[in-house]
C-alpha positions in Angstrom: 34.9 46.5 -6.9 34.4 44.5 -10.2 36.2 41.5 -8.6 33.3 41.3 -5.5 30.5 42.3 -7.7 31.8 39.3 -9.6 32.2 37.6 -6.6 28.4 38.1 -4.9 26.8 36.8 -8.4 29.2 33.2 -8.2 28.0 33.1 -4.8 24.4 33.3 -6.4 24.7 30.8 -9.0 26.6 28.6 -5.8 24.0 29.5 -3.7 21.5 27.7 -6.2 23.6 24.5 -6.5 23.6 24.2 -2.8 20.0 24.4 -2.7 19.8 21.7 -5.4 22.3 19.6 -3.4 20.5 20.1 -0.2 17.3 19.2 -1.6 18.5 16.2 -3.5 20.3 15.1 0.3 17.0 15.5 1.7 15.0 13.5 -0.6 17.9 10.7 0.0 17.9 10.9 3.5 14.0 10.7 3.6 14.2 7.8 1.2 16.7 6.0 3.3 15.1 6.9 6.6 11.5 5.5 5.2 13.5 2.3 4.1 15.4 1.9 8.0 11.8 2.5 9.5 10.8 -0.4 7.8 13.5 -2.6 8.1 12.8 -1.6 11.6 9.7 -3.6 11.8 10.6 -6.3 10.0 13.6 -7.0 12.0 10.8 -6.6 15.2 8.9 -9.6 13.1 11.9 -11.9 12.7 12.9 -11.6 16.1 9.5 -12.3 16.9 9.2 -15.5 14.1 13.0 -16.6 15.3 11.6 -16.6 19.4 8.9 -18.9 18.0 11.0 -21.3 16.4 13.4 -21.6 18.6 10.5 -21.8 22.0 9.1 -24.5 19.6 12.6 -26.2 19.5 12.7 -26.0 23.2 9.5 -27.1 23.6 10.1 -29.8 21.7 12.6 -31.0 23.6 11.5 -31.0 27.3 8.8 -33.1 25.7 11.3 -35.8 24.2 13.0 -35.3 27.7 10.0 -36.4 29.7 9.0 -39.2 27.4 13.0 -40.7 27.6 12.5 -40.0 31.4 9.4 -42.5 31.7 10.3 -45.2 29.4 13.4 -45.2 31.7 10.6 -45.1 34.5 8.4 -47.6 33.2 11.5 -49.6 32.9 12.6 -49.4 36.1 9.1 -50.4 37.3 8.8 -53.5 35.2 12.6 -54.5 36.6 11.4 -54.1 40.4 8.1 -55.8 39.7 10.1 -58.8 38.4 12.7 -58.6 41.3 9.7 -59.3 43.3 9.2 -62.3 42.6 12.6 -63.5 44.1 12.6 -61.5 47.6 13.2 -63.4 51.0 11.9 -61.4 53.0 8.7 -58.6 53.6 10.9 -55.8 54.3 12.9 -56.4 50.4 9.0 -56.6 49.1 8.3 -52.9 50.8 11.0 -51.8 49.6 10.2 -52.3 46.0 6.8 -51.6 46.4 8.1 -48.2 47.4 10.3 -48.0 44.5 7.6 -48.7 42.1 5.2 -46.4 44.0 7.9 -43.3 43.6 9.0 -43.9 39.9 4.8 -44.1 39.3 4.2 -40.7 40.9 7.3 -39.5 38.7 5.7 -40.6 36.0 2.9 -39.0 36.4 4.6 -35.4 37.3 6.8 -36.2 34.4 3.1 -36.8 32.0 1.1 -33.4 33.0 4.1 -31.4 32.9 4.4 -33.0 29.3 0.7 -32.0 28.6 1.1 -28.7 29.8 4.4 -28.7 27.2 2.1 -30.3 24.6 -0.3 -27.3 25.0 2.2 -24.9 24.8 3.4 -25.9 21.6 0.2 -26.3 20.2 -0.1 -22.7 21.1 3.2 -21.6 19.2 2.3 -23.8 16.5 -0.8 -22.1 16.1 0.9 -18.4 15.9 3.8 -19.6 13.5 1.8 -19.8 9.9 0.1 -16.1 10.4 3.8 -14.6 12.0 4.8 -16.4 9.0 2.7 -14.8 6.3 3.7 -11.2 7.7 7.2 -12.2 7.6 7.0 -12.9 4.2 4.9 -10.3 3.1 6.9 -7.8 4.9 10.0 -9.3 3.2 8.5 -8.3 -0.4 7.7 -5.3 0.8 11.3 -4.4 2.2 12.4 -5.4 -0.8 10.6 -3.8 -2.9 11.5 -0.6 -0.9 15.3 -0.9 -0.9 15.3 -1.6 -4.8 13.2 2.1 -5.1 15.8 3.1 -3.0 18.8 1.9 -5.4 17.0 3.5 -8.0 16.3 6.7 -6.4 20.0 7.3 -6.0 20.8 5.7 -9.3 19.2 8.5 -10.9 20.3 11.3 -9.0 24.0 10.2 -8.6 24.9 11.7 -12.3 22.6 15.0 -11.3 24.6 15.3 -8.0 28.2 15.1 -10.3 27.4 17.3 -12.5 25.9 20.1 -9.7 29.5 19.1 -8.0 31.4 19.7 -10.6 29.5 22.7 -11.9 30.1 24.4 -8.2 33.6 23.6 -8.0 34.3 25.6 -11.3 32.8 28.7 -9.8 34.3 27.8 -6.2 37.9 28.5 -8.6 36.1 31.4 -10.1 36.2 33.2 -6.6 39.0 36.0 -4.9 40.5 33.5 -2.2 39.9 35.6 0.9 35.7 35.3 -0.8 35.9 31.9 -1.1 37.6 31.4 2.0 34.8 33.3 4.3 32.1 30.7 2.0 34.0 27.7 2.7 33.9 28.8 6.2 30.6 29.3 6.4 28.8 26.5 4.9 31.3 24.3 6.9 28.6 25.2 10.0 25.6 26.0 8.6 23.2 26.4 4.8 22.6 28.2 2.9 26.0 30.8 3.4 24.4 33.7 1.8 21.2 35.4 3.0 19.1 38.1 1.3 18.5 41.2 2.6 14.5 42.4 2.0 14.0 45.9 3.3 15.9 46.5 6.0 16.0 42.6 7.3 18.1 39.3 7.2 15.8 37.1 5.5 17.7 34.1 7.1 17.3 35.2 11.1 15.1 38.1 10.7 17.3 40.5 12.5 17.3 44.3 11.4 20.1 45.3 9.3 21.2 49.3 9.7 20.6 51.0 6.9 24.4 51.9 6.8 24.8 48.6 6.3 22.0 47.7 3.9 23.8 50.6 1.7 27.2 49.2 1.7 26.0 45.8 0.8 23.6 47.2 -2.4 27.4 48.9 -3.3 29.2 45.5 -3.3 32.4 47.2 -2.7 33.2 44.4 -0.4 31.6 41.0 1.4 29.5 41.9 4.8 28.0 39.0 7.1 24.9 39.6 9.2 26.2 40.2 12.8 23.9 37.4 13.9 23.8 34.3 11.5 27.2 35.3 10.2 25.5 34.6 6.7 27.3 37.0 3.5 24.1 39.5 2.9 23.6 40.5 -0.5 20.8 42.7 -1.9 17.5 41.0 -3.1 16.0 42.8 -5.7 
């Protein structure tokens, strides 16, 4: 009987610790959670800024493509304008003519598909400074958020050693079968223990007989609510 009464009131002070711990784990996880959400948006933004860049690069590029394409062109053109001069005969003439006429309607495909590119870009050039801006700003601001994070759990990392340590002295304070049915448990589900007020598990709310509620008060021996499977203990 001494050894559970002993027993119940280390599972007490454990109980505390756990709560402790659990609040401690919450607070971390919140913290960390608030950090990812904002990392979240800020990746969003670089993948946004990086598209821009890159359509610009693109963009860019078609241009150059279109402006090698014509000089080629315009090349071309002034070559079969100078052949001209030495054909024998009308149908050679046509044929150049022809030549020249083609390459000069490529050209000038090849020139408003280059101002529609031109427009484009000016388009992206004109959303890169503000995307920029955010990015940046954003940046200081995840920053900012991660180092209140390292700090957050800088502080509590010698708090959460000492509650460990502090709860793994008791845990060797307990009978084996006690700490077994604990370990068990809190392996599935917190807190282990649950209160009975009145007549009630103050973890599920289920009725307790008052057999039962008797027999727990005693502390002859460790009980479990027949629902949560919690160890019940009286509450004062």
């Amino acid at each position: 009987m001494i050894g559970i009464n002993n027993d119940i009131a280390i599972l007490k002070e454990i109980q505390k610790i756990d709560c402790e711990l659990s609040s401690l784990e919450q607070e971390k996880q919140k913290k960390n959670n608030d950090y990812l959400k904002l990392k979240e948006s800020f990746d969003s933004i670089k993948i946004e800024y990086d598209k821009l860049q890159e359509d610009q690069k693109l963009t860019e590029l078609e241009i150059k493509k279109f402006e090698q394409s014509n000089d080629e062109l315009k090349k071309r053109i002034e070559n079969s304008r100078a052949r001209m001069f030495g054909v024998k005969s009308q149908k050679e003439f046509d044929a150049l003519k022809a030549e020249i006429k083609t390459n000069q309607n490529t050209i000038s495909e090849n020139e408003n598909k280059e101002l529609e590119l031109m427009e484009k870009l000016e388009k992206i050039k004109e959303k890169i400074p503000a995307l920029m801006q955010k990015f940046e700003e954003m940046n200081s601001v995840l920053e900012k958020q991660l180092s209140e994070v390292d700090t957050y759990m800088d502080s509590i990392a010698p708090k959460i050693n000492e509650l460990t340590s502090k709860k793994n002295e008791l845990l060797m304070q307990l009978q084996p079968r006690t700490k077994q049915i604990y370990t068990k448990i809190l392996s599935v589900k917190t807190p282990a223990l649950a209160a009975i007020i009145g007549t009630t598990c103050s973890a599920c709310n289920v009725y307790i007989p008052p057999q039962t509620v008797n027999e727990v008060r005693k502390e002859t021996r460790i009980y479990t609510c027949d629902s949560c499977k919690r160890i019940l203990y009286w509450q004062e």
